[in-house]
C-alpha positions as CSV (number, residue, x, y, z in Angstrom):
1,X,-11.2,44.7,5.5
2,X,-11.5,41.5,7.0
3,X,-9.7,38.3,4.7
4,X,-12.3,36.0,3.1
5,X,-9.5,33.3,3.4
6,X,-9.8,33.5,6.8
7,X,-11.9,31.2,9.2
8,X,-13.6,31.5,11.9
9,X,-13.5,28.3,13.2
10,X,-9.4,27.7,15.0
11,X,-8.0,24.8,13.2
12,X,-4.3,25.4,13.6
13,X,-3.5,22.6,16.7
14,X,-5.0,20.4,14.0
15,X,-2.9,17.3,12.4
16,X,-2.1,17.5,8.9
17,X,-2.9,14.0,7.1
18,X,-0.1,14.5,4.7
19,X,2.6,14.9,7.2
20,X,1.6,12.1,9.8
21,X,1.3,9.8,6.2
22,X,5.1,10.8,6.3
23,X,6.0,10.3,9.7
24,X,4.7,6.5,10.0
25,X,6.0,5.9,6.4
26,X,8.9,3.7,7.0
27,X,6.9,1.9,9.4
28,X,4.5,1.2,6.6
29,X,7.3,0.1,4.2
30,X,8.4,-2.8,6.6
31,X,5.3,-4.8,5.8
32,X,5.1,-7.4,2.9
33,X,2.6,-7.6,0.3
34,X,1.7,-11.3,1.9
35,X,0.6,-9.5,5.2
36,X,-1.9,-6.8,3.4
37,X,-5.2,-7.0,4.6
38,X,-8.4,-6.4,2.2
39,X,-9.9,-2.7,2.4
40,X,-13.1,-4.4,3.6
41,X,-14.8,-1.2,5.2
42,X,-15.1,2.4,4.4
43,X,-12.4,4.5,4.8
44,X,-13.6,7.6,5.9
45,X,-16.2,6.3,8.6
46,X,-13.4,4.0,10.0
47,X,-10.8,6.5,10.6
48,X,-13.6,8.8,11.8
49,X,-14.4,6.5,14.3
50,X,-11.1,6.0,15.3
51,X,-10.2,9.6,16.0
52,X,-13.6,10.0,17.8
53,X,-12.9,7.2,20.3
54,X,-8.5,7.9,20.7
55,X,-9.1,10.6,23.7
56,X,-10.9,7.6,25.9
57,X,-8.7,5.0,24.4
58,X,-5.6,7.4,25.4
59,X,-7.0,8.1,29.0
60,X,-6.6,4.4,29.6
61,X,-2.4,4.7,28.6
62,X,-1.5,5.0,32.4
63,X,-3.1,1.8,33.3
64,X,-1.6,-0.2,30.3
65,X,1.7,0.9,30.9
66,X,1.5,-0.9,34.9
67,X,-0.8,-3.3,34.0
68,X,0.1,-4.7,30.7
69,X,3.7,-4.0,30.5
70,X,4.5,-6.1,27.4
71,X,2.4,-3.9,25.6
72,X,4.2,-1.6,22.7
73,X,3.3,2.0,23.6
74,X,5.5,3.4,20.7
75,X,3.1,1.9,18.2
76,X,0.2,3.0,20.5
77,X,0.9,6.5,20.5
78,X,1.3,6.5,17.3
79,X,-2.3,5.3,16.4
80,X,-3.8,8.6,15.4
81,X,-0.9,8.9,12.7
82,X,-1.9,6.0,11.3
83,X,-5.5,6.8,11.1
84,X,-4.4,10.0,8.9
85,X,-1.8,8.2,7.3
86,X,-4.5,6.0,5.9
87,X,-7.0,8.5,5.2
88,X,-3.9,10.4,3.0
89,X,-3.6,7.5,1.0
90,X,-7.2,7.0,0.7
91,X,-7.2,10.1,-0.6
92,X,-4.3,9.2,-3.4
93,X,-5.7,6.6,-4.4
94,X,-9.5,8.6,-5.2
95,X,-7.5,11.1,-6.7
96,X,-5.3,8.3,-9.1
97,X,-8.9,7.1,-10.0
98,X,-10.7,10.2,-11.0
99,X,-10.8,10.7,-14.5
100,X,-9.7,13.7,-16.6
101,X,-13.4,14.4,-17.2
102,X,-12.2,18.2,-18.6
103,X,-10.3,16.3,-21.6
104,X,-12.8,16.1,-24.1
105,X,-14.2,19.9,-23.4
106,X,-10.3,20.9,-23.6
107,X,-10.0,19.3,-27.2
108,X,-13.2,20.5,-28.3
109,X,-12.9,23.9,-27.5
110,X,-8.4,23.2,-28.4
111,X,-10.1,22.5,-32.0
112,X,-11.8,25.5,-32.3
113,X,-9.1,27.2,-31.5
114,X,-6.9,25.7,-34.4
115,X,-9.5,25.9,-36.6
116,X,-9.9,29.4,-36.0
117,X,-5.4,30.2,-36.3
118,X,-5.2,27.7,-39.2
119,X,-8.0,29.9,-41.3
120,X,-6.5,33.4,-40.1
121,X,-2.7,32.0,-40.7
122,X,-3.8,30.5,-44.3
123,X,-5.4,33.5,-45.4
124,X,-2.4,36.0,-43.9
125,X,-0.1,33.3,-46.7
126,X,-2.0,34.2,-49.5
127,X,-1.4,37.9,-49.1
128,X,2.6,37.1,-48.6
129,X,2.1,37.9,-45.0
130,X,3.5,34.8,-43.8
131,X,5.5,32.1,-45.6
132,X,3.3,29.0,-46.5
133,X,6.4,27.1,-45.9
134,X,6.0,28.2,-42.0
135,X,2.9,25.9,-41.6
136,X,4.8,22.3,-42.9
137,X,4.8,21.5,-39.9
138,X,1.4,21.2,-38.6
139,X,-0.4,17.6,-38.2
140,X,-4.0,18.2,-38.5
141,X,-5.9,15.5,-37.2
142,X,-7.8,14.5,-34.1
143,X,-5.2,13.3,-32.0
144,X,-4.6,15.2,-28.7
145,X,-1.0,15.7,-29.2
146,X,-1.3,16.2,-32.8
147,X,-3.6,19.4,-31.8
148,X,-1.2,20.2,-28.8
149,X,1.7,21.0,-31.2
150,X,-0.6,22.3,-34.0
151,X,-1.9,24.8,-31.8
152,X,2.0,26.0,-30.6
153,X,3.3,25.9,-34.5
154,X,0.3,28.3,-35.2
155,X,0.7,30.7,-32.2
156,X,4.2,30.7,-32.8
157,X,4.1,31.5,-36.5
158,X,1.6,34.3,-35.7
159,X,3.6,35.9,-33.1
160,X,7.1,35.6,-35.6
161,X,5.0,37.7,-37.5
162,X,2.9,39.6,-35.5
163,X,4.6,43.6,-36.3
164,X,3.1,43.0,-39.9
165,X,0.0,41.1,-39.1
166,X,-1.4,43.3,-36.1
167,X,-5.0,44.1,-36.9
168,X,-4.8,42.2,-40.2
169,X,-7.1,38.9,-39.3
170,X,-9.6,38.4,-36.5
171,X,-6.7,37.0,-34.2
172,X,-5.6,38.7,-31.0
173,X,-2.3,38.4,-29.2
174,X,-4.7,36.9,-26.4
175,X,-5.8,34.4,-28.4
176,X,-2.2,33.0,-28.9
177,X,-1.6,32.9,-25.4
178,X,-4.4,30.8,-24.8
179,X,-3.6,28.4,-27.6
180,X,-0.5,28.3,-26.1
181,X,-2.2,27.5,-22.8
182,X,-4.2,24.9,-24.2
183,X,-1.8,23.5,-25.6
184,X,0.2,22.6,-22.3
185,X,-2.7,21.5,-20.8
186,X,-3.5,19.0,-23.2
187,X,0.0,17.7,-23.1
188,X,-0.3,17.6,-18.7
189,X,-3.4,15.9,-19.4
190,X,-2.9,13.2,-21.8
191,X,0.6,12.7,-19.9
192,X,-1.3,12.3,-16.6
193,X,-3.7,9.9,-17.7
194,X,-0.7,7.9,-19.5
195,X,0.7,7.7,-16.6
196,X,-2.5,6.8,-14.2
197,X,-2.0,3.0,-14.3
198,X,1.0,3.2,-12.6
199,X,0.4,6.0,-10.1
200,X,-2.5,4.3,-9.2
201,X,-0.8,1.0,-8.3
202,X,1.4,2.6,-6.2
203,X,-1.5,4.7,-4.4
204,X,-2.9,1.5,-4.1
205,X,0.0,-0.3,-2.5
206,X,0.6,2.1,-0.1
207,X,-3.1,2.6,1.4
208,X,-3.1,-0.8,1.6
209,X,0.0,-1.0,3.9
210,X,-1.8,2.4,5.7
211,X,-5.0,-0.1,6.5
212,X,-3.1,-2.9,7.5
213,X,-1.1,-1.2,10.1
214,X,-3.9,0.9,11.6
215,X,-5.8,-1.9,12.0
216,X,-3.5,-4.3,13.4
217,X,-2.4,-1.6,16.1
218,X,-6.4,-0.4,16.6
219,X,-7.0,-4.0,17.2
220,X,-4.8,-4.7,19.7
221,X,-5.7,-1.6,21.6
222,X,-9.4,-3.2,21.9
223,X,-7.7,-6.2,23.4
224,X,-5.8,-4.1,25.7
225,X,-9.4,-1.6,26.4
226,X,-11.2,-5.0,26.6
227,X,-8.9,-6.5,29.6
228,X,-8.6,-3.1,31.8
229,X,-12.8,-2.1,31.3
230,X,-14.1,-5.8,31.4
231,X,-15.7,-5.7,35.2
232,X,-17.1,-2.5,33.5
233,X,-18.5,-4.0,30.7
234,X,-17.9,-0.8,28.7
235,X,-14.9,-1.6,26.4
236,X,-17.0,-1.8,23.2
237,X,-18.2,1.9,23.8
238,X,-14.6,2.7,24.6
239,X,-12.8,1.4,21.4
240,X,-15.7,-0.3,18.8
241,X,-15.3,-2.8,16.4
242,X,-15.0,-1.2,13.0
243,X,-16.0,-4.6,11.7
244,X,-16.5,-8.5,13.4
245,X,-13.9,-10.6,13.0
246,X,-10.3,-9.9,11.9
247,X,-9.9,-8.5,8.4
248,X,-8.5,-11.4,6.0
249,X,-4.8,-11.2,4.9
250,X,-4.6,-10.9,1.2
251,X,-3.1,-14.7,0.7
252,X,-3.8,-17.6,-1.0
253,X,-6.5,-17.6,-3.5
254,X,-7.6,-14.6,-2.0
255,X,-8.5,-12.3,-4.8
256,X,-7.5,-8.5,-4.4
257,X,-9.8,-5.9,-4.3
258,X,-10.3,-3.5,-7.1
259,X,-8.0,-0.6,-7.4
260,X,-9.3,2.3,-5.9
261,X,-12.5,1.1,-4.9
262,X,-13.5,-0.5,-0.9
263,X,-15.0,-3.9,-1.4
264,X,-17.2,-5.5,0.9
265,X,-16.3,-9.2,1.6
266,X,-16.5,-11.9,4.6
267,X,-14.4,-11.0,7.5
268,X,-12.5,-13.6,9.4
269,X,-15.6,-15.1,11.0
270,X,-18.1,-14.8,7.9
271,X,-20.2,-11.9,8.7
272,X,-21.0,-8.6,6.9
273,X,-17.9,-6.5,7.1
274,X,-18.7,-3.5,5.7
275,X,-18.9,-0.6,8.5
276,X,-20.1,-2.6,11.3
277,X,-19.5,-1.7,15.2
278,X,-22.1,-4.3,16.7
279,X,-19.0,-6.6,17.5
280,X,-17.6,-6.7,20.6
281,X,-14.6,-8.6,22.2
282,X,-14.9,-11.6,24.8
283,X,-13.2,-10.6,28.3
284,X,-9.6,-11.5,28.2
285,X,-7.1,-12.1,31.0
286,X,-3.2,-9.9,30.9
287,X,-2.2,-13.4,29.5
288,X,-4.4,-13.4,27.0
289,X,-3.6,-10.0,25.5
290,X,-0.3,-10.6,25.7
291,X,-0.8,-13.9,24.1
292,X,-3.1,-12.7,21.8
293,X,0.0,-10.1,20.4
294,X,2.8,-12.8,20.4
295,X,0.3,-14.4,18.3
296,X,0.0,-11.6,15.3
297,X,3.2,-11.3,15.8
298,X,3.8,-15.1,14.6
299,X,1.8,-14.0,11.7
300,X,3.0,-11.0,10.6
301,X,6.5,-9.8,12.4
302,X,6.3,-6.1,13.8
303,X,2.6,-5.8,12.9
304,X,1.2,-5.0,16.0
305,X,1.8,-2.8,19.4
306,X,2.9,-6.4,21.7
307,X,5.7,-7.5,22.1
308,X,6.7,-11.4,22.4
């Protein structure tokens, strides 16, 4: 019988996001929190794009490395890492941000459930089942880890005594493995979201180091497309704008874009800068490019593919 896990589609010379994220990670660390750019597009469509145009982009390698021989192929052919890298930590930050919409079912259905041991334990007291003195220790209340250890003091209680209380009340030894279950879910929980502030600021952090590298390097590809196809006229096609103008460095009074979400602001030159590929780059000499990368470089050291 044929596996249902099994696809039909071959996917296995396929990159995995997670491991090019960690084999352009210390290049990420290297850049400073002044040279962060602002998520100012969409993630997904911009490294789709990217990925779409890399095989024409990558056909051109031979002529950059004779014709534009300062250029940095190391960060070059590392370009589709980047892309993934980004859409990795894209996809840490969505997951920081989702909420733990299954908490309030989990306590509802956590309270039953207490409700449910706490009548079956206090009635199993009163017929000198189980010692009254056995249940001190439960919190009541509507707190989630109140309920979290009320439900394990119960279970555990019931399974102490569960030779002479088998068949006695309405509770099953399935029911205390589920309370039990409950319970350490509503701990995981309640210690997740506890803990989401921080995760996401890191998630955050790092996708925004995964941005500002892929598109310093995608950018100074379009220079170096722009020079070799400009009696063409066809370098737009080749490697398209994902936006016009140069993403903004978060500096200055710059304010910083809400965790976990892509804002829209001005680009570099004013314009809409959300998803765009209308721009397209003016024709540029070998000096230029070149010139072009010592200058990023005076802005932000080891940020781009050129070399000064």
């Amino acid at each position: 019988m044929e596996n249902s896990n099994q696809t039909t589609v071959n996917v296995s010379n396929e990159a995995v996001a997670s491991e090019a994220y960690e084999r352009v990670q210390a290049d990420l660390a290297t850049l400073k929190p002044d040279e962060f750019m602002q998520v100012n597009l969409d993630i997904t469509p911009a490294v789709t794009t990217i990925l779409g145009v890399l095989p024409e982009i990558k056909a051109l390698r031979e002529r950059i490395v004779k014709e534009l021989p300062s250029f940095d192929l190391a960060s070059f052919d590392k370009l589709e890492d980047y892309a993934l890298a980004l859409s990795a930590t894209h996809t840490a930050v969505l997951t920081a941000t989702e909420r733990q919409s299954d908490l309030l079912a989990l306590a509802t259905e956590a309270g039953d459930m207490r409700e449910r041991l706490a009548g079956d334990t206090k009635a199993l007291a009163v017929h000198k089942l189980v010692d009254p003195a056995q249940l001190a220790q439960l919190k009541g209340g509507t707190g989630y880890k109140s309920l979290a250890q009320d439900l394990q003091v119960l279970s555990k209680v019931m399974l102490d005594n569960w030779p002479q209380i088998q068949g006695k009340c309405a509770t099953t030894a399935e029911d205390l493995k589920l309370a039990n279950q409950m319970s350490t879910r509503l701990m995981r929980v309640v210690g997740l979201r506890e803990q989401g502030p921080a995760v996401l600021a890191a998630a955050t952090e790092e996708r925004l180091r995964a941005f500002t590298r892929l598109i310093d390097v995608y950018e100074d590809a379009r220079r170096a497309v722009n020079y070799l196809r400009a009696p063409e006229g066809d370098a737009d096609s080749i490697a398209p704008a994902l936006h016009p103008g140069r993403p903004r460095r978060r500096g200055g009074d710059q304010p910083a874009p809400t965790p976990g979400a892509d804002v829209p602001s001005a680009g570099a030159n004013g314009g809409a800068t959300v998803g765009s590929t209308t721009a397209t780059l003016p024709a540029m000499t070998a000096a230029d490019v070149a010139a072009a990368g010592a200058a990023q470089k005076g802005a932000a050291a080891n940020s781009g593919p050129f070399m000064s």
